[in-house]
N, C-alpha and C positions, 0 to 999 in steps of 0.2 A: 853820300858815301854808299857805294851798294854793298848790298847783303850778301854774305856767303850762302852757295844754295847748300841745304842739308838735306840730305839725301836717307832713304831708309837705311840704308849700311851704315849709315853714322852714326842714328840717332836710335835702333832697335837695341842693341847690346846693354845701353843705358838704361832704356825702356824694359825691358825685357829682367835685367835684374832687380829693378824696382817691383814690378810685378810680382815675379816669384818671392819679393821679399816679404810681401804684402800676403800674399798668398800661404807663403810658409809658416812667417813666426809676426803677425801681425800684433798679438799680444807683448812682443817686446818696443812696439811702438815706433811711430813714422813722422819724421821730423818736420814741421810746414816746409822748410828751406829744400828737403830731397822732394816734398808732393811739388814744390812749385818748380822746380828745374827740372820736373816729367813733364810736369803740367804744360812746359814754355817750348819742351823740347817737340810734342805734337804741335803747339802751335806756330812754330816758327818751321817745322817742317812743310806744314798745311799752306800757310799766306807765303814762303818764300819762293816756294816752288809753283803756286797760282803768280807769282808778280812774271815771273821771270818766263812765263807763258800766259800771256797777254793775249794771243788771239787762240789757242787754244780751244775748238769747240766740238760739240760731239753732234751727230747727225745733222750737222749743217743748222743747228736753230741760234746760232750766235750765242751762245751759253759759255761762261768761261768757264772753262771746266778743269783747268790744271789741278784745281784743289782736286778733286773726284775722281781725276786717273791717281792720282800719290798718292790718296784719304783710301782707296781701294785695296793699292796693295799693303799698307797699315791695315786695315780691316782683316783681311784675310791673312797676313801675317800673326794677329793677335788669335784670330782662330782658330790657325791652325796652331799655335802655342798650346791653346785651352785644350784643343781638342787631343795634344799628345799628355795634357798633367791628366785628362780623365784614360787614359789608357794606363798610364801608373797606378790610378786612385782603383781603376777596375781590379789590376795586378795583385795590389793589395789586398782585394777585398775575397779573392780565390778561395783562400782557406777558412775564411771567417764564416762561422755557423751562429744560428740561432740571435742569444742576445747578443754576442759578437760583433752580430754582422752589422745589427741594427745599430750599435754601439758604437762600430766603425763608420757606419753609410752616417749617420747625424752626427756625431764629429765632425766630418769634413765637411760635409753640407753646411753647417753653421759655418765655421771658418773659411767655406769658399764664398758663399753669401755675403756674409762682413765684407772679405777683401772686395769681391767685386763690386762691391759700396762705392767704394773710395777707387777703385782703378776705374770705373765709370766716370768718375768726377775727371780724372787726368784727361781722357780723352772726351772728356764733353766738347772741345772745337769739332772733332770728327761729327760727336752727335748731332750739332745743331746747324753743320753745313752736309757736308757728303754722305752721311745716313739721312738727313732730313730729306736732301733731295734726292735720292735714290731712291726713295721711299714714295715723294710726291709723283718720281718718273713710273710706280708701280712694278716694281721690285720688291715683291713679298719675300724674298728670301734674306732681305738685309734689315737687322734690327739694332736701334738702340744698343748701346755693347754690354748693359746689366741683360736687358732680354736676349740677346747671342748667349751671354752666359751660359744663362738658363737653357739652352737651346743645346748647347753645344752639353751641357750637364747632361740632360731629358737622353740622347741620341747616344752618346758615349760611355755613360755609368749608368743612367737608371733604368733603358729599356735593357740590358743585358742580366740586371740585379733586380730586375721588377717581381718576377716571379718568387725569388728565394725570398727576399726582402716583404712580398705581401704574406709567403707562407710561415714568417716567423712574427709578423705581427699578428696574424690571426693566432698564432698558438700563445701570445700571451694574453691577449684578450680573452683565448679558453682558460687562460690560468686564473682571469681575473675574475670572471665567471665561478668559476670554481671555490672561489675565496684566498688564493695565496695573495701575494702582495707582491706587487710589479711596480715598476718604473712608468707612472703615467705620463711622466715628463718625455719620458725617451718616444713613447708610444705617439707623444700628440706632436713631438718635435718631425720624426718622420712624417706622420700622415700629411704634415704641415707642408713639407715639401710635396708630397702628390699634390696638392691644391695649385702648389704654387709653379709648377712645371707645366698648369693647362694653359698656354698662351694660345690668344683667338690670332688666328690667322689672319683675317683681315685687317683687325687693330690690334698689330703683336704688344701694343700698353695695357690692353686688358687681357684679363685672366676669367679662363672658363674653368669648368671644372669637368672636362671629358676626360681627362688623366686621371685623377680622383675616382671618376666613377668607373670607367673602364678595370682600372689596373685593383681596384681598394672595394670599391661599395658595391658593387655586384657580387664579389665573393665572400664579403661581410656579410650583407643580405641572405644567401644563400647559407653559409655555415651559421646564420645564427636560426635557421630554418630547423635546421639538422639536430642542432645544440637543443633547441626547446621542443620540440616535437619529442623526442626520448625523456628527456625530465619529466615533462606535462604527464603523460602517460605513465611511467612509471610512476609518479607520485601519485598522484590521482586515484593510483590503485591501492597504494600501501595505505590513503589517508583518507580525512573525509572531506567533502566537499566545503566544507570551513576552514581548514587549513590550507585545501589549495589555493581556495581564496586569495586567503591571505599569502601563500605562496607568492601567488601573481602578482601582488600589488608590490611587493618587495622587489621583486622582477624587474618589474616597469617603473620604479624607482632609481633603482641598478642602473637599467639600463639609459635613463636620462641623465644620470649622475655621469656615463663615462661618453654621453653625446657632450655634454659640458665641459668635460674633462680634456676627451683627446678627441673625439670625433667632430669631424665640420658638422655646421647646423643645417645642412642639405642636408645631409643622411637622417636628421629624424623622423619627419614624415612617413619616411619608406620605411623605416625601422619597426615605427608604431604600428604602421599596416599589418607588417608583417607580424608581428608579437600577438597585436589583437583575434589575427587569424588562426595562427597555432595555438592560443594561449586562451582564449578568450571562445573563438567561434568554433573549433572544434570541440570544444567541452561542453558548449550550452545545455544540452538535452539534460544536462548530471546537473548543474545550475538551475534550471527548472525546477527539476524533480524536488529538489533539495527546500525550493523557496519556501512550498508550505509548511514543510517541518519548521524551517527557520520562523515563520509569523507564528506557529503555535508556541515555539519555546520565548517567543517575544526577544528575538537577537538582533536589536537595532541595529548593533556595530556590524554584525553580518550581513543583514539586509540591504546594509547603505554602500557595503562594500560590494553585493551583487549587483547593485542598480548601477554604481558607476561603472565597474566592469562592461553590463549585456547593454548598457548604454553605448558605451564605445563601437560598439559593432549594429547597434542600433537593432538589438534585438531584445523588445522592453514587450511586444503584445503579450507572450503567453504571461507573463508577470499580472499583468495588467487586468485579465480573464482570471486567473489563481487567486488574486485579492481580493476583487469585488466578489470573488464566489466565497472565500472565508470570510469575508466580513459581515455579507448577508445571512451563511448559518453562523454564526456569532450571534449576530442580532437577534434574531429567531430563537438560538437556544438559552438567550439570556434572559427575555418576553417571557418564553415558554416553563421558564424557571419558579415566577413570580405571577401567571397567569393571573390566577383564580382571586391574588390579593391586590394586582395591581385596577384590576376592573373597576375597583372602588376606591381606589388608592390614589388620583390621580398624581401625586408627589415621589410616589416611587416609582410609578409606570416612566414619567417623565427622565428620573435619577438612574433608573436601569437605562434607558434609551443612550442616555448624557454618557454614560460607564464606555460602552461601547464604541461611540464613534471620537471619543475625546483620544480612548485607548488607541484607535487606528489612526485616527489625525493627529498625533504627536510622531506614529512613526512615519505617516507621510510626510509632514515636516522634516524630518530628525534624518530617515530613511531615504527618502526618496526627493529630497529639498524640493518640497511644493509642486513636484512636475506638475504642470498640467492634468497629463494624462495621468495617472495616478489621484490626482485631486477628481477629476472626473469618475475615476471606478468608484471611490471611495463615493461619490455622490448619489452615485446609482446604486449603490447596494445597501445606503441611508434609505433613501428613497423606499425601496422597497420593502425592508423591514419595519419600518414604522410605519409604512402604509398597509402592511400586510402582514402580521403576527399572529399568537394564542390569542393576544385580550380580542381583536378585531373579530376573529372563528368565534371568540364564546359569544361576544357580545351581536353577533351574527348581522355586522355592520363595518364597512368600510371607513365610514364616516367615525368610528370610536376614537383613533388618534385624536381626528383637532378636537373631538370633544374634551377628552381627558386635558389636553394641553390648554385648551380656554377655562377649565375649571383650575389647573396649576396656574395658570394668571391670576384668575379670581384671587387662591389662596395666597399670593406673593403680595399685591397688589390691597386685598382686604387689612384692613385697621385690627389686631393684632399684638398681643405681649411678647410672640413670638419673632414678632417682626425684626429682620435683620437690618446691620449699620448699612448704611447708606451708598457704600463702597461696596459691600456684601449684594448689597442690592441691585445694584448697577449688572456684576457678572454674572447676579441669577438671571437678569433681563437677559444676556446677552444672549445666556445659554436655553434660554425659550426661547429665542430670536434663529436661533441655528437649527434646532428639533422644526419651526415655523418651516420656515426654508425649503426642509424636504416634506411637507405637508401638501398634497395633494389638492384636497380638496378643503380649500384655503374659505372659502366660501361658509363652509359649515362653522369653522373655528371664528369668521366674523359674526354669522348668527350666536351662537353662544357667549363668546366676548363682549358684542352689544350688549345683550340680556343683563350679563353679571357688571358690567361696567355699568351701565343705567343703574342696576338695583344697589350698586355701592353710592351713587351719586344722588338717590334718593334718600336713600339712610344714610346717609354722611357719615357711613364706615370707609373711605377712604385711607388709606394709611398717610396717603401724599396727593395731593394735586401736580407736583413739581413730577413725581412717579408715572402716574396717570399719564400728563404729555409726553413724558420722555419716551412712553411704551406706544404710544401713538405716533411720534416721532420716527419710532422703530418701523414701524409697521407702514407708514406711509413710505418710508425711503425705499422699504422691500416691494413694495406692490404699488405705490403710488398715490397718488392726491383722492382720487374715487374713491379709493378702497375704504379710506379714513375720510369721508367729508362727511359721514352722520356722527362721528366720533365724537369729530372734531365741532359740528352745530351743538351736540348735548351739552360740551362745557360753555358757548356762548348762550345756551337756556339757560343754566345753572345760574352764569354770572345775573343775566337779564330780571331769573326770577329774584332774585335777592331781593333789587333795586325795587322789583314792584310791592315783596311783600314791607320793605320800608315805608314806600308809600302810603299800605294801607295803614298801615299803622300811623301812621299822620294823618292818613282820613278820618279813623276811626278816632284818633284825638280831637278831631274838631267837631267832630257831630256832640253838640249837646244834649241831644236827647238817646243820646246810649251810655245808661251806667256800663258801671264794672260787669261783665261776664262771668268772672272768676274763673275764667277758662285760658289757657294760653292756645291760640291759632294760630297755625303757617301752612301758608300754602304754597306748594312750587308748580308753576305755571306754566309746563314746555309746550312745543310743539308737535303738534302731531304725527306731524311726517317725519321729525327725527329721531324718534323714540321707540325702541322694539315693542311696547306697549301695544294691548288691542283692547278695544271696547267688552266691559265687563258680560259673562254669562248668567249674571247672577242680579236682581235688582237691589236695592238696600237701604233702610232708613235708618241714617246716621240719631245717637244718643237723642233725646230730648235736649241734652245740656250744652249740643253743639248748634242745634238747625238754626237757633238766630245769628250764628256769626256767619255759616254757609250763607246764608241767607246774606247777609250784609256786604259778603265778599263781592257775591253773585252782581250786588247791586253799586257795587263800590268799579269792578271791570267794564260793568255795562257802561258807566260814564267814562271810563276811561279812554274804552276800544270800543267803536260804532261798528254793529254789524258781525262781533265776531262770538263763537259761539263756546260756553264752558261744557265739558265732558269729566264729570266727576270718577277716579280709578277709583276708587274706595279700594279695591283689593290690594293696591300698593301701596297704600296709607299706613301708618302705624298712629301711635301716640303712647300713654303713660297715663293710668288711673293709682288709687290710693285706698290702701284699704280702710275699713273702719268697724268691721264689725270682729275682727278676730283677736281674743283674749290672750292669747301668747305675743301678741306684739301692737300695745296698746297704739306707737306710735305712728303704727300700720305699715306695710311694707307697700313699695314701690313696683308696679306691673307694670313693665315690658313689653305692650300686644300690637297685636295686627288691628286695624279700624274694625275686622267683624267682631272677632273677640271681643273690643272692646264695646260694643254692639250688643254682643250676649252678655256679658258682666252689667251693664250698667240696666238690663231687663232687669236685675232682679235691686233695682232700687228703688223698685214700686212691689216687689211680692217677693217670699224667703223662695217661693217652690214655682218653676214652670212646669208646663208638658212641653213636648217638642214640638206640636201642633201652634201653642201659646208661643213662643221663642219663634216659631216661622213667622207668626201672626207680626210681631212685636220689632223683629227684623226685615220681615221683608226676603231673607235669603233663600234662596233655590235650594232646595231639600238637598243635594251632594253640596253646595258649600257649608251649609249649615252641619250637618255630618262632620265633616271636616274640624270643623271649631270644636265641636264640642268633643269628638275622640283627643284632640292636643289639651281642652281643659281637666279632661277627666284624666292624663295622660300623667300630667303635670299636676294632680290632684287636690284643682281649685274647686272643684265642683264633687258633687255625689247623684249616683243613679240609684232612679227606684222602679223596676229591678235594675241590677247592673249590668251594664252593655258590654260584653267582650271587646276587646281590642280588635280582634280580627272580624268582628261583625260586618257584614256591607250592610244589613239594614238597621234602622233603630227604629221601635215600633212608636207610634206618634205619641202613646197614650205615657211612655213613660217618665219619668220625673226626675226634676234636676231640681237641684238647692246646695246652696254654698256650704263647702266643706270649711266650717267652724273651727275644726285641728290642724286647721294649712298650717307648718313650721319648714323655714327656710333659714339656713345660714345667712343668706344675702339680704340685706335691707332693699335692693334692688334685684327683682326677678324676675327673667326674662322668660315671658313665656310665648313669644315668636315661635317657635321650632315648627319648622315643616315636616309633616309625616313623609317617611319614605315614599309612601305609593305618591304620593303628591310631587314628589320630584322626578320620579320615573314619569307620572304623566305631562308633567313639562320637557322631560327631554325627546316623549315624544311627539309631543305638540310642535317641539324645536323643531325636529326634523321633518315633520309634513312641513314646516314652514320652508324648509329649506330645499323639498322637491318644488317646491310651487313657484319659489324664487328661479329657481333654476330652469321651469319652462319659459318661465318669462325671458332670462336671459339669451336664451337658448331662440325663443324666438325675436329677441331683438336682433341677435347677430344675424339670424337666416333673411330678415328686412334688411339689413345693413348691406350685406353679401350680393342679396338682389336689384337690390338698389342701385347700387352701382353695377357689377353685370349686366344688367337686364335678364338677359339666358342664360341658362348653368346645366349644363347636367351633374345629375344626380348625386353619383360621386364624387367629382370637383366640389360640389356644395355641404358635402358632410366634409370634407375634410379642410374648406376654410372655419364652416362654423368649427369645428374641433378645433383647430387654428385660434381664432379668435377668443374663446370662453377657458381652453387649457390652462390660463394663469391665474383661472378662480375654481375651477375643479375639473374632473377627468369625465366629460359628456358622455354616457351609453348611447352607442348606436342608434336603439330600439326608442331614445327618446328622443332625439332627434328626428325623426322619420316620422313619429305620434306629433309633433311639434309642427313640420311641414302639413300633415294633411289638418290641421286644424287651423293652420295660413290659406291653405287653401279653401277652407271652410268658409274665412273670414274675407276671402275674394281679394287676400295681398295675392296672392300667387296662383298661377294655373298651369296646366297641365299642355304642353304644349302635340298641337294636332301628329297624330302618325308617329310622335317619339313622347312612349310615356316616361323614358327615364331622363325627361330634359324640361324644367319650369322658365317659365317666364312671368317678370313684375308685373300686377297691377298697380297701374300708376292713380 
C-alpha cells in the first residue's frame, strides 16, 4: 500500500503549535500521545519523502539524499520560528530595568531551556539523519536543534541584552558586597546561561566558556578591581593593620562563598590574583611594618593571619629577616638578664635558653605552621644566641654554652632526691637534646659530658642506667655512631668490670692462706683508651690497711691477663672509713672520702699530731694535692691546725701541725666529705679545655690528611674550606688554626709546598 507523501505544509501547523505549546505553558503539561504524533509527524515526513526519491543525490556521489533536501527546509523552518519567539522575548524585555530585567531574561531562559528539552527529542530523526550528515558533509552552521536553540537564543536575545543584563548583574554583586541581601538564585541562574551559550565551533556539543568570559568575567575582574582598591585604602587608613587584616580574610571568604554560589569555577583563579594584588600586595610594606609589633605583643592569631595572607603573594623574606632578628635580641636580652647568676647556675642558664626558643617555636608552629623557612630563621637566630651571649663575654669563652649544658646533664642525669618522674625526665632530655642541636661547638660538650658521665659511672651516682643510654641514644642519633663510641665502650667496661671483680672475689675465696682483711675491696677495671681519665700528677701510697689486697689484686689480673699492664687512678678512687676516737658519737660516724683523704686520716693511726712534711712523707703526695686534702679536712673540720692555715692561703708552711679535731659533731651518721674546693674545679674546667684545643688540632689535622689524600693537589683555599667542611659538625675551625695545622703537616713531610705556586700543596705519599 503506498504512503501518502507529507509534505511541510502539512505537517508544520501541527508542529508548530506543539512547539509554542511547549514553549509557552509547559508547566501545564504535555501528553505522551500529543509528544508522539509530533514525534511521527517529523518522521514520516523525513522517510516518506526519502522513499519516494529513491535516486535522489546531491553532487553526483550517489547519496540518497531526499531526507536532507526536506530535513533542510524543516530545519530552517524551526529556525526561523525560534528566531521570530526571540524577537518577542527581546520586545518584552525593552522596558525592564535592573532586577526586572534579570528577573525577565532567567524566566524565560529557564522555560525556553526545559521546552527545547523535549522539542529536541520530537525531532531527534532530523538529529540523527540530516544534521548528523550535514554535519559530517562540514557544515558548521547546522547544529543539533537543542544547540540551534541555544544559537538562535545567543544571536537574537542575548547579544542585544548582553550589555544591560551584564551591568545589572554586576550592581547586585555590588549590593552583595556591600552586605544587603540579594537573590543569589537569580544571579547564578543568569550567569548559568553565559556558560551555557559558549558553544565551540568546531564541536557545537561542547561548550567553551568564551561567552562567559567575554560578555561576564572580564568586567567582573575589572569592577571588582575598582571595588577593593577604594575600600583597602580607605580602611587601611581609618584602621590598623590588625583589623585590615582581618578585614581581608573576611574578604576572601566573601568572595569564595559567591564563586560557590553564583560564579563559575573558572573565575576563581583570576578572582584570587586579582584580590591578592589589590588586597594583599599593594599593602605589604604596612604588613611588614606591623609584624614586629605583632611578635612583641605575642599575637598568634595576627601573625598567623599575616603569614597566610604575604604567603599568598609569596612575599614571606622580609618576615623572615624581622624574626630571626627579634628572636636573636630576645635571646641575648634574656642571657643578659640573668648573666652574672647563670655562669654558675648551669640549670637556669639552660631554663632561660628553653623560655626563649620554646616561646618562638610554639608561634612558629601555631603562626606560621612549621614553614620551612621560618623554621630555619628561628634556627639561625638559636644558634646564635646561645653561642653568643652575656654568660659567653664574662666567661670570655665561646666554648661556655656546651660547658654549661654538659654540667645540666651531669645535674639531670646525677643520682638525686630531686630527681624527676621518669616521664618528667624523658622531656627534660629532650629539651637538652634541642639547646645540643644549636650547639656549635659540639666537641667541647662531649669533652665535658665524658668526664661527668665516667665520674657518675665510677661513683655509681647514676640516677639510671636505662637514663644514661637513652641520653646516648640521643646523642648518637644527632651526630652519629663516632660521636658516641667512647660512650657507648665505658658502659661495656662497667659491665666487663663487674664480672671480673666477681671473679676476684672467688679467687680470693680460694686462696687458703689469706685470712680476713677486714677491709671490703672493689676494683673497676676500664680501659684506657675509653676513659677521659689521664695518668696521675701526683705519686701515692695507699693506707697500710689496704697495700695487701692491691697487692693480691695486682697478682690475681697478672694470672688472669698475660702481658697487660695495671695503672693505679687513686685520685678517682674514693672509699668509707669509721671513726673511733670521737666522744660525741661513741658509735663513730661514717666518712665519705676521696682515696687521698683517706690517705691522710688513716696517718694518723699511728700518731694523734703530723707536720705536713710527716703526711707528705707518710702519703707520698705532691705538695699541691696534698694542699688540697687538707684545706677540704680542715674545711669540713675533721682535722685542727697549729698554727691555723687560712682558707685562702696557697702556701702551708711544712712545719705546721695537724691532729684530729676531737669535737667533730654531725647531724649525719654518714658524712661526706668528698667536696671539691672551687679553685679545683675551675682548674679542671681549664684542664678540660686545653684538652679540648689539642683534640681539635688533631682533628683538624686528620681531615687536612683525608682532603689530601684523596686530591693529591689543593690550593690553599679550596683546602681550608673542605677541612672547614668536614670538622663543622663537631665545632666551628678558626682560620688561624688551620693554617698553624698545615705547616706543622708540612713539618711532618705529609704535605709540601708545591714549586713556583706557594698557595698550592701537594701529598706526601
Amino acid at each position: 500500500m503506498a504512503h501518502k507523501r507529507k509534505t511541510l505544509e502539512t505537517i508544520w501547523p501541527d508542529l508548530e503549535d506543539g512547539v509554542t505549546t511547549l514553549l509557552d505553558d509547559l508547566s501545564q503539561g504535555f501528553s505522551i500521545a500529543r509528544w508522539m504524533a509530533l514525534y511521527s509527524s517529523v518522521y514520516d515526513y523525513c522517510t516518506t519523502s526519502s522513499k519516494q526519491n529513491p535516486s535522489s543525490s546531491r553532487g553526483g556521489q550517489g547519496k540518497t539524499s531526499g531526507a536532507n533536501f526536506i530535513g533542510e527546509s524543516l530545519y530552517f523552518k524551526l529556525k526561523s520560528f525560534l528566531q521570530d519567539r526571540m524577537r518577542s522575548l527581546l520586545k518584552g524585555a525593552e522596558k525592564k530595568l535592573d532586577d526586572g530585567l534579570l528577573q525577565y531574561y532567567w524566566s524565560e531562559w529557564s522555560r525556553f531551556t526545559q521546552a527545547m528539552g523535549i522539542i529536541s527529542h520530537i525531532f531527534d530523526y532530523l538529529n540523527r539523519h540530516w544534521i548528523k550528515r550535514e554535519s559530517e558533509d562540514g557544515k558548521k552552521e547546522v547544529y543539533r536543534i537543542y544547540q540551534l536553540s541555544l544559537v538562535v537564543w545567543r544571536e537574537n536575545l542575548f547579544k542585544p541584552l548582553k550589555n544591560r543584563l551584564t551591568t545589572a548583574l554586576l550592581a547586585l554583586i555590588e549590593k552583595d558586597r556591600n552586605g544587603e541581601q540579594i537573590d543569589t538564585y537569580l544571579v547564578a541562574g543568569v550567569i548559568e546561561s553565559y556558560v551555557s551559550l559558549g558553544l565551540h565551533r568546531e564541536r557545537p556539543g561542547e561548550t567553551t566558556f568564551d561567552v562567559y568570559q567575554e560578555c561576564f568575567e572580564e568586567e567582573f575582574i575589572a569592577t571588582t578591581e575598582i571595588y577593593y582598591t577604594s575600600e583597602s585604602c580607605s580602611f587601611i587608613e581609618e584602621n590598623s593593620v590588625a583589623d585590615y587584616m582581618r578585614k581581608v580574610d573576611i574578604r576572601l571568604t566573601e568572595e569564595m562563598r559567591r564563586v560557590q554560589q553564583y560564579l563559575h569555577q573558572s573565575t576563581q583563579a583570576k578572582l584570587l590574583e586579582k584580590l591578592d594584588r589589590v588586597l594583599i600586595e599593594k599593602h605589604k610594606e604596612a604588613m611588614w611594618s606591623e609584624f614586629k609589633n605583632l611578635l612583641e605583643l605575642d599575637q598568634i592569631d595576627d601573625l598567623g593571619r599575616m603569614y597566610c595572607l604575604l604567603n599568598r603573594v609569596n612575599m614571606l623574606d622580609a618576615l623572615l629577616q624581622t624574626l630571626e632578628m627579634h628572636v636573636q635580641v630576645k635571646g641575648v636580652e634574656a642571657i643578659a638578664k640573668c648573666a652574672t647568676q647563670a655562669l654558675s647556675d648551669p640549670k637556669l642558664y639552660v631554663e632561660e635558653l628553653l623560655k626563649v626558643y620554646k616561646k618562638f617555636s610554639n608561634i612558629v608552629e601555631v603562626a606560621f605552621h612549621n614553614d620551612t623557612k621560618f623554621v630555619a630563621s628561628l634556627d639561625k637566630a638559636c644558634r646564635r644566641f646561645i653561642n653568643e651571649n652575656e654568660v659567653c663575654k664574662l666567661a670570655k669563652s665561646a666554648s661556655k654554652s656546651p660547658e654549661l649544658l654538659a654540667r645540666f646533664a651531669d645535674s639531670l642525669l646525677k643520682k638525686s632526691a630531686k630527681n624527676p618522674e621518669e616521664q618528667e625526665m624523658e622531656i627534660l632530655l629532650n629539651d637538652l637534646m634541642t639547646v645540643f642541636k644549636y650547639i656549635e661547638e659540639k666537641d667541647v660538650f662531649m669533652t665535658f659530658y665524658s668526664k661527668s658521665l665516667a665520674r657518675r659511672l665510677i661513683q655509681g651516682t647514676s640516677a639510671s642506667e636505662d637514663l644514661e643510654s637513652a641520653m646516648i641514644g640521643k646523642l648518637k642519633l644527632s651526630c652519629g655512631y663516632e660521636y658516641t663510641s667512647k660512650l657507648q665502650r665505658m658502659f661495656t667496661d662497667i659491665s666487663l668490670s663487674r664480672d671480673l671483680q666477681e671473679r676476684f672475689k672467688t679467687w680470693l675465696e680460694a686462696k687458703k692462706n689469706i685470712t680476713d682483711l677486714g677491709v671490703d675491696f672493689s676494683v673497676m677495671t676500664l680501659t684506657s683508651g675509653s676513659w677521659p681519665w689521664q695518668a696521675p700528677v701526683s705519686t701515692f701510697t695507699i693506707p697500710v690497711e689496704m697495700q695487701s689486697l692491691e697487692q693480691h689484686y695486682v697478682e690475681f689480673y697478672s694470672a688472669e691477663f698475660c702481658g697487660r699492664k695495671l695503672n693505679w687512678l687513686h685520685q678517682y678512687s674514693k672509699g668509707e672509713v669509721k671513726t673511733k676516737y670521737l666522744p660525741a658519737c661513741r658509735a663513730g660516724y661514717v666518712l665519705q672520702c676521696s682515696t687521698y683523704q683517706m690517705g691522710v686520716l688513716c696517718a694518723f693511726n699511728s700518731a694523734e699530731a703530723h707536720t705536713f712534711s710527716e703526711l707528705q712523707i707518710l702519703t707520698q703526695l705532691a705538695e699541691p694535692q696534698l694542699k688540697s686534702v687538707l684545706k677540704t679536712l680542715l674545711k669540713t673540720r675533721l682535722i685542727n691546725s697549729d698554727p691555723v692555715v687560712d682558707e685562702a692561703a696557697t702556701v702551708i708552711d711544712k712545719a705546721v701541725v695537724f691532729t684530729l679535731n676531737k669535737n667533730f659533731k654531725s647531724k649525719k651518721v654518714r658524712v661526706n666529705i668528698n667536696i671539691r674546693v672551687e679553685a679545683e674545679q675551675l682548674d679542671e674546667r681549664k684542664k678540660t679545655q686545653g684538652d679540648v684545643e689539642e683534640d681539635r688540632k688533631m682533628q683538624i689535622q686528620a681531615a687536612i690528611v683525608r682532603v689530601m689524600k684523596m686530591r693529591k693537589k689543593l690550593q690553599h683555599t679550596n683546602l681550608i674550606a673542605e677541612v672547614v667542611s668536614q670538622v663543622q659538625s663537631r665545632f666551628k675551625p678558626k682560620i688561624p688554626a688551620i693554617k698553624k695545622c698545615i705547616d706543622i703537616l708540612i713539618e711532618k713531610e705529609y704535605l709540601e709546598r708545591v714549586e713556583d705556586q706557594n698557595d698550592v700543596y701537594s701529598y706526601v705519599a
